[in-house]
Structure formats: structure tokens, C-alpha cells
C-alpha positions in Angstrom: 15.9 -5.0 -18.2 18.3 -7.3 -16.2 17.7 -10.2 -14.5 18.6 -12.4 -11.7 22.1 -13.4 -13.3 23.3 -10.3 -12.6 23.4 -10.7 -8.8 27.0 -10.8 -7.9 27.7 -7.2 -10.0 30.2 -5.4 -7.6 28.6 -2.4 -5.2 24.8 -3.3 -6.3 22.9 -3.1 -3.7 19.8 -4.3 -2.4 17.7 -4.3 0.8 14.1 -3.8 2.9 13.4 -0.1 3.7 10.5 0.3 6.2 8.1 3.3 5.9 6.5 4.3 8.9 5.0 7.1 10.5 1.9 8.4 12.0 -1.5 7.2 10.2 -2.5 10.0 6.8 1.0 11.0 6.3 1.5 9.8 3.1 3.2 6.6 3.2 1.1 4.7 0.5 1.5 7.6 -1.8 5.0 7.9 -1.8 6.2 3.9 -2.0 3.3 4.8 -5.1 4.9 7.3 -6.6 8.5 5.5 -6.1 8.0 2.3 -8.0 5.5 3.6 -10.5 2.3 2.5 -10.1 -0.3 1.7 -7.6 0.7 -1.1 -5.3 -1.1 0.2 -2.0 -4.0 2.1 -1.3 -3.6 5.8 -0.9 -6.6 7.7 0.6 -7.3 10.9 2.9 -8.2 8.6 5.3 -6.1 7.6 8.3 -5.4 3.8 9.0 -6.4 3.0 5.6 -3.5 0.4 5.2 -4.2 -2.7 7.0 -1.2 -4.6 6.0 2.6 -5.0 4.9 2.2 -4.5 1.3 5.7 -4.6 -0.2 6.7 -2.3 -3.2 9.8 -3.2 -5.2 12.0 -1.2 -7.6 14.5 -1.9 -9.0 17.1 -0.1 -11.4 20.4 -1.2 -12.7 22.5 -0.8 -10.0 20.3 -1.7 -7.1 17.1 -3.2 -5.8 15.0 -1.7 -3.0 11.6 -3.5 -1.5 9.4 -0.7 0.3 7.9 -2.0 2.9 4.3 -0.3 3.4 3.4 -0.1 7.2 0.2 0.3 8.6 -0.1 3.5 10.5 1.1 3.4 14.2 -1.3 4.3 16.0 -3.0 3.5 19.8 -5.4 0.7 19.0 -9.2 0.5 19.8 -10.2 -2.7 18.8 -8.4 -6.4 18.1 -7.9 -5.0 14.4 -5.9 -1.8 15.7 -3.5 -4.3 18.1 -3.0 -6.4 15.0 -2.6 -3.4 12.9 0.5 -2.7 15.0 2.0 -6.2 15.3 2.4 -6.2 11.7 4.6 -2.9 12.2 6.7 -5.3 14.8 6.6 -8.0 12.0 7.7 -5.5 9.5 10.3 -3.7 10.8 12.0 -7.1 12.8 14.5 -7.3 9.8 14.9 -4.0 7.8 18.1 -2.5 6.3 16.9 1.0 6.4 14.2 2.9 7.9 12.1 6.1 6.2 10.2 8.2 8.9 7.4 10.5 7.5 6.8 13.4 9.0 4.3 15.8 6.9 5.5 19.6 6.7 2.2 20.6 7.1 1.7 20.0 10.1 3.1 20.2 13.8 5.9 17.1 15.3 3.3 15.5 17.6 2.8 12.9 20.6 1.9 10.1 17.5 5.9 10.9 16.1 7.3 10.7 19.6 6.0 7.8 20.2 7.0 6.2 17.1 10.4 7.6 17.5 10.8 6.0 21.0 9.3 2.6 19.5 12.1 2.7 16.9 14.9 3.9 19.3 14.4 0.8 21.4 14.6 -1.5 18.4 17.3 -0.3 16.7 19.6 2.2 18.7 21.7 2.4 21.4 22.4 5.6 23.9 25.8 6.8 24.1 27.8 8.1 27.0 26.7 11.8 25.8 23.5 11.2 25.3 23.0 11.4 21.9 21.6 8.1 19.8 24.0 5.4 18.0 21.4 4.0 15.4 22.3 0.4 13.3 20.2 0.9 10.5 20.2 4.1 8.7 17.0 6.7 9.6 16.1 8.9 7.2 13.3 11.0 7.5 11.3 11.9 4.7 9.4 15.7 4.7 6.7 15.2 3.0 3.7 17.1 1.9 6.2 20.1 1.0 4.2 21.4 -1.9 2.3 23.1 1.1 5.1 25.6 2.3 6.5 28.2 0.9 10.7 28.2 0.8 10.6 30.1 4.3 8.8 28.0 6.0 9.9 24.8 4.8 13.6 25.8 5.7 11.9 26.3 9.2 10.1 22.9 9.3 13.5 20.9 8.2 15.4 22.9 11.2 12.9 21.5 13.3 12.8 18.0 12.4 16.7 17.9 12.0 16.6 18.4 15.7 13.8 15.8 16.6 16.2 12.9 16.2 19.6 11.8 15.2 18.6 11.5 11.6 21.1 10.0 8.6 19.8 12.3 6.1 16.7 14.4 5.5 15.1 14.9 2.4 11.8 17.3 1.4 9.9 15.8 -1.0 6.0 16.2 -2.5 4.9 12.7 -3.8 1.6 14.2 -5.8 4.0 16.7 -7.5 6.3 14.5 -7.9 9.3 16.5 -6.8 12.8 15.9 -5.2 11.4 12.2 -5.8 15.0 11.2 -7.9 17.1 12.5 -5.2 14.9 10.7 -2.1 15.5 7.5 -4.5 18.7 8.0 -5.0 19.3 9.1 -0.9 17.5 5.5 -0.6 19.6 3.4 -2.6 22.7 4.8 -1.3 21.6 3.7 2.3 21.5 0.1 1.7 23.6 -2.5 2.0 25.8 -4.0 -0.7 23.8 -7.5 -1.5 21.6 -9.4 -4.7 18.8 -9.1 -6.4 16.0 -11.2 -4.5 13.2 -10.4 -7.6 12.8 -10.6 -11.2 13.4 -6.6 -12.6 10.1 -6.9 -13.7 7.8 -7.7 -10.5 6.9 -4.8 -8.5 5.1 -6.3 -5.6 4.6 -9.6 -3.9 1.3 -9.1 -3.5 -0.9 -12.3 -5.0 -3.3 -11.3 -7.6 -6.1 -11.7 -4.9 -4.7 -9.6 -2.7 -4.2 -6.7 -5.0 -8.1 -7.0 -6.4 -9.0 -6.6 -2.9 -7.1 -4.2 -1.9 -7.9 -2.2 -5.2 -12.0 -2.8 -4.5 -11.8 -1.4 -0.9 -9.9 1.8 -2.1 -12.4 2.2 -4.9 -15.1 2.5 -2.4 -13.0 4.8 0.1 -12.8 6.8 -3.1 -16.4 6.1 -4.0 -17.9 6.9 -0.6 -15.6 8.7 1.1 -16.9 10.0 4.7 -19.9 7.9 4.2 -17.8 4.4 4.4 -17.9 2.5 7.3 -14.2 2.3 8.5 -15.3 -1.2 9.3 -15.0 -2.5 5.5 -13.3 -5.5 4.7 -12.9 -7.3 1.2 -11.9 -10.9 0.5 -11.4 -12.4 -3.2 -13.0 -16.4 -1.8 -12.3 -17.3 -5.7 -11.4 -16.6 -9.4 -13.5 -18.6 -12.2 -11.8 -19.3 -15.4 -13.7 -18.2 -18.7 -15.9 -20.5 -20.1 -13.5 -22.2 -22.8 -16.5 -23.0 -25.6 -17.9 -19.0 -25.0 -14.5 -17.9 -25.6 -14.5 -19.8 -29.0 -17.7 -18.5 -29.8 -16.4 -15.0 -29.0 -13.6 -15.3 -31.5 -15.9 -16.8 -34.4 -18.3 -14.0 -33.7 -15.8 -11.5 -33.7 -14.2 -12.6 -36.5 -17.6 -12.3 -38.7 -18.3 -9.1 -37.2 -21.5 -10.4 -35.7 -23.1 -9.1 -32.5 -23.3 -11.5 -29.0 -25.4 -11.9 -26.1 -24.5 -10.5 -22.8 -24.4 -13.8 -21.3 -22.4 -15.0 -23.8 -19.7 -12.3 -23.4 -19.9 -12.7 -20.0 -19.2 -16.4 -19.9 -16.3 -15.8 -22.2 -14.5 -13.8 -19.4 -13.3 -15.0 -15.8 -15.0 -14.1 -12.8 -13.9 -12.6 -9.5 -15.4 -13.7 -6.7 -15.6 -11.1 -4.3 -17.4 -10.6 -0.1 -17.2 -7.2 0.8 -17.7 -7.4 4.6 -19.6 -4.9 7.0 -20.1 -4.9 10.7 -23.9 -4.0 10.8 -26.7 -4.4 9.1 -27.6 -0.9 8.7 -24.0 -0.4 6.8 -25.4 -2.7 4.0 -27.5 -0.7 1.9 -24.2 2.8 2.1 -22.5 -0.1 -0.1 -24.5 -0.7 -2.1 -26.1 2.3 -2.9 -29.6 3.2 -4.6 -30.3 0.5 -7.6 -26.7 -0.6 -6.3 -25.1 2.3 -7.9 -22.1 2.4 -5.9 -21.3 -1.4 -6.7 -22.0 -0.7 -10.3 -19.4 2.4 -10.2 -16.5 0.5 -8.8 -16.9 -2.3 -10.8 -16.7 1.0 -13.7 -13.8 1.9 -12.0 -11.7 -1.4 -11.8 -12.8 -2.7 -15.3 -9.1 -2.0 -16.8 -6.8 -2.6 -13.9 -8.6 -5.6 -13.1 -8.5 -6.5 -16.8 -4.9 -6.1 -16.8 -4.2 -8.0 -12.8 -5.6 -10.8 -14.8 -3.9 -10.7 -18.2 -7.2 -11.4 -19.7 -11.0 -10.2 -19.4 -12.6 -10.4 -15.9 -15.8 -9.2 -14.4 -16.3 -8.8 -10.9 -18.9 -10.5 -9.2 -19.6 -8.6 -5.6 -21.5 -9.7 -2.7 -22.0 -7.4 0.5 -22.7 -9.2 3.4 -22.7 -8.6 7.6 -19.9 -10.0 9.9 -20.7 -8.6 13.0 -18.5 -7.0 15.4 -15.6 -8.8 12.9 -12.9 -6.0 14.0 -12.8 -7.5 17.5 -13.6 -10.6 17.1 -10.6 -13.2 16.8 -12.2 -16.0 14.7 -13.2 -13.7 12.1 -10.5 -11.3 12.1 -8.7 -14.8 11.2 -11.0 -15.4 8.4 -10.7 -12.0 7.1 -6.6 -12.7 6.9 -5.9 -10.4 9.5 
């Protein structure tokens, strides 16, 4: 592991590379399966990203920061708008640019009109008509576990000619194939520069931020079609263990003697946590019968949470009813959107 001191090594390179494409091609996946381990929700489910969630990797020669873009997509409510402003927000400044396009399935209005919306950031036309881009554009073919070798020749001719592309590289996330050479294809695109993070950190997400982001996709998973695309998670708080409990714990488990529930439980912090639905009527698919489906996320989160916190946590969950919330200004403020 190296760490900031070796900034000023000669050729290491370092830069923001902004993944975009349509919404359910894979984009959470990938920056996933690139640095690791689970920074960003990755679900069936289109527009489940809400926000720039950065990814970073870093190896000895290079750092890259994978910028995780919402979907871009024609918004129906306030949320979809703001949705795409944080695609304007995100790719304002980016050294590098990795287009999706699935090889499953057809080149379609959605990836025109992202193509267009990138064209007019970041190229220029030239006298022949072709495009002069000033950031490299790569675009990733994903999904290629689903096409045979004929075929997938036949989709890369295809999207070769849908833009003036850098590079283009085929690659299947879940199968983890061609994923060294799409990192390697990455890294050689960026710009000569510094570190900007310890080797060791591989988001800048805030602790709260990734719990929240981990409870909504346990209930995407959990729920699936029956989730209400209008759930929204917020940590309001983080309560430290209960310093005398914790004591106890450690005598007790030092004799080998049993506890009380409530006295494990004090011993360990406590997340906070409002899980927010626009109607009433939404309340109880949350929940579940004898709250089941809070019970099974919880279940689900025990060890990641566990280990976001560097000590034991439980989660404490509370669904309540923000009506309207996704075009509503105020609360989409509150919501940190």
C-alpha cells in the first residue's frame, strides 16, 4: 500500500471518469465490480441511483475516481429534473468519460440523446463532419455474457459507428470478464497528475450515506416489483453504545455468563434511520406482515453495517409518509436531494 507521499512518481496518473448511460445499463455494477466492493446500489431496476456516488481505485501506478451517475433519462417529477442536474454537476469537470451501452439490447433514442448531451459539452465539429472530442470517450459494451462471439462482433461494429469513440471495450461485470483490460484501457486514458486519496479509501461517501444507501437497496432487493419507486432513506442520527453496557458485556463475556437482550443491545450503537413513502397505503408494503420485511433487512445489513461502523450497530427503522415528497421542493431539500 502507498500513500500520499508518493504523489510526484513520474507518469502516475490520476483523474474523474464519468459513467453514464441510459437508466438499467449497468453502471453501478461495473464501478462495483472495478473497485471491489459495493459502493453503489446495483438493482434490475432503472433509475435506482439517485446520486453521484464516487468509487475510487487505486493501484500503484495510478488513481481513478468513478464517478456513478444517475441514469439520464426525461424527468417526470422535480426528483427526475434533479436527477439529471446532478449528471450536469458530475460531468462539469471529468478527465474521461465511459458510455454504457448494453449488448443486449438495441442503440436507442435514450443513447442518442445522451450522445448529443455529451457532444455539446465536450466536442467540437470539424470541417468534415466528423467530432473532435477533449476528453477521451470510451464506450463500454456491457452485458456481453449475453451474445454469442457472432453476434457480439456484430454489436461492436455497430456501436464503433455510433460515435467517434477513443476505444471500445466488451466487458460482463457479473462474470467478471475483460474487467483487467477495461481497467487498464481506463487508466491509460487519464491524465498524468497525484494521488488526491489515501490508497486505502474507496469512496467518499460519509458513513451515513452509505447505511442509507445500503438500506434502500436491501429493500429493492427485498421487495422487488412491490417497492414503491418513491422510497427514500435518511440516517437523522448515530447513537454511541452505552459505555457502562459495554463494560458489562466484556465482564460477562469474560466469565462465560449469559446477558439480557437489553443489555446487549445497549452495549452497541444505534442507527437511526426514516425510511420515507409518499402514501399512506405504501406503509404497511414496507413493513411487511409482523414487520417481516424490516426484520429481514435489518438480517441482511447486520455485517456490513457492523463493519461501516468498525464496531456493533443495530438498526433502528422508522417508516413514515412524506407526501407527494418527489415533487415537492421543501422536502426533496430535506431528503438531500
Amino acid at each position: 500500500m502507498h500513500d500520499l507521499g508518493r504523489q510526484d512518481l513520474e507518469g502516475y496518473r490520476s483523474g474523474f471518469v464519468a459513467v453514464v448511460g441510459r437508466p438499467n445499463v449497468g453502471k453501478s455494477t461495473l464501478i462495483n465490480a472495478l473497485v471491489g466492493t459495493q459502493i453503489a446500489i446495483a438493482s434490475s431496476r432503472p433509475e435506482t441511483t439517485r446520486k453521484a456516488i464516487r468509487g475510487i481505485l487505486t493501484t500503484d501506478h495510478a488513481q481513478m475516481v468513478l464517478v456513478d451517475t444517475p441514469g439520464i433519462h426525461r424527468p417526470r417529477t422535480l426528483l427526475g429534473q434533479r436527477l439529471n442536474d446532478i449528471v450536469d454537476e458530475s460531468l462539469s469537470d471529468v478527465d474521461e468519460i465511459a458510455f454504457l451501452l448494453p449488448a443486449d439490447q438495441e442503440i436507442g433514442p435514450g443513447d442518442r440523446r445522451i450522445l448529443s448531451r455529451l457532444r455539446s459539452q465536450f466536442a467540437s465539429k470539424r470541417d468534415d463532419g466528423s467530432w473532435q472530442w477533449r476528453v477521451p470517450l470510451l464506450a463500454i459494451v456491457t452485458k456481453i455474457d449475453c451474445l454469442n462471439r457472432q453476434q457480439l462482433v456484430a454489436k461492436m461494429i455497430e456501436i464503433n459507428e455510433f460515435a467517434d469513440f477513443t476505444d471500445l471495450v466488451p466487458v460482463s461485470a457479473r462474470e467478471d470478464d475483460n474487467l483487467s483490460e477495461l481497467q487498464r484501457v481506463l487508466i491509460e486514458n487519464l491524465p498524468e497528475g497525484p494521488q488526491m486519496y489515501p490508497a486505502n479509501q474507496v469512496s467518499e461517501e460519509s458513513p451515513e450515506a452509505t447505511i442509507a444507501e445500503l438500506i434502500r437497496g436491501a429493500f429493492l432487493e427485498e421487495l422487488d416489483d412491490e417497492l414503491p419507486h418513491s422510497l427514500a432513506v435518511v440516517v437523522d442520527g448515530i447513537e454511541p453504545p452505552n459505555p457502562e453496557a459495554m463494560a458489562q458485556l466484556a465482564k460477562a463475556g469474560g466469565k462465560g455468563k449469559s446477558v439480557s437482550p437489553q443489555l446487549a443491545a445497549a452495549a452497541k450503537a444505534r442507527v437511526l434511520v426514516s425510511i420515507y413513502v409518499e402514501r399512506d397505503s405504501q406503509k404497511p408494503i414496507i413493513i411487511g406482515h409482523r414487520a417481516e420485511h424490516l426484520v429481514k433487512v435489518k438480517k441482511r445489513l447486520r455485517t456490513p453495517i457492523n463493519r461501516i461502523m468498525g464496531q456493533k450497530a443495530s438498526l433502528d427503522l422508522h417508516v413514515k409518509v412524506a407526501k407527494g415528497w418527489q415533487s415537492d421542493p421543501k422536502q426533496l431539500d430535506r431528503l438531500g436531494f
